[in-house]
C-alpha positions, 0 to 999 in steps of 0.5 A, a space after each residue: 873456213 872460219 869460225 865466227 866468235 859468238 861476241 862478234 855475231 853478238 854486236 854485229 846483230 846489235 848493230 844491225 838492229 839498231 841501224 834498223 830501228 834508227 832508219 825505220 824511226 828516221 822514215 816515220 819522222 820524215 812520213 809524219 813531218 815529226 822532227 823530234 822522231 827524225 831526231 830520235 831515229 838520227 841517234 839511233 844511226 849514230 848510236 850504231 856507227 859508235 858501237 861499230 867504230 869502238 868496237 872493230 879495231 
C-alpha cells in the first residue's frame, strides 16, 4: 500500500477545485447567455489542465 505524499494531495485538491469552479462558471455563462462568464469559466478548465500537465511528469 502506498502512501500518498501531502504535495501531491495538495494539487490534485487544487486541481479539482479549479475544474469545479471553471465548469460551474462555464454552466452559469451558458444559463445567462453571458459569454464574458463562459469565457471566465474556460480559463478556469484551461488553468487546471496547466497545472495538471506542468505538474505530473
Amino acid at each position: 500500500m502506498t502512501i500518498d505524499w501531502l504535495p501531491d494531495r495538495g494539487i490534485r485538491r487544487t486541481v479539482l477545485a479549479l475544474g469545479a469552479v471553471g465548469l460551474s462558471v462555464i454552466a452559469t455563462g451558458v444559463a445567462l447567455d453571458l459569454l464574458w462568464l463562459l469565457g471566465i469559466g474556460v480559463w478556469g478548465v484551461i488553468g487546471a489542465m496547466a497545472v495538471e500537465l506542468v505538474y505530473r511528469p
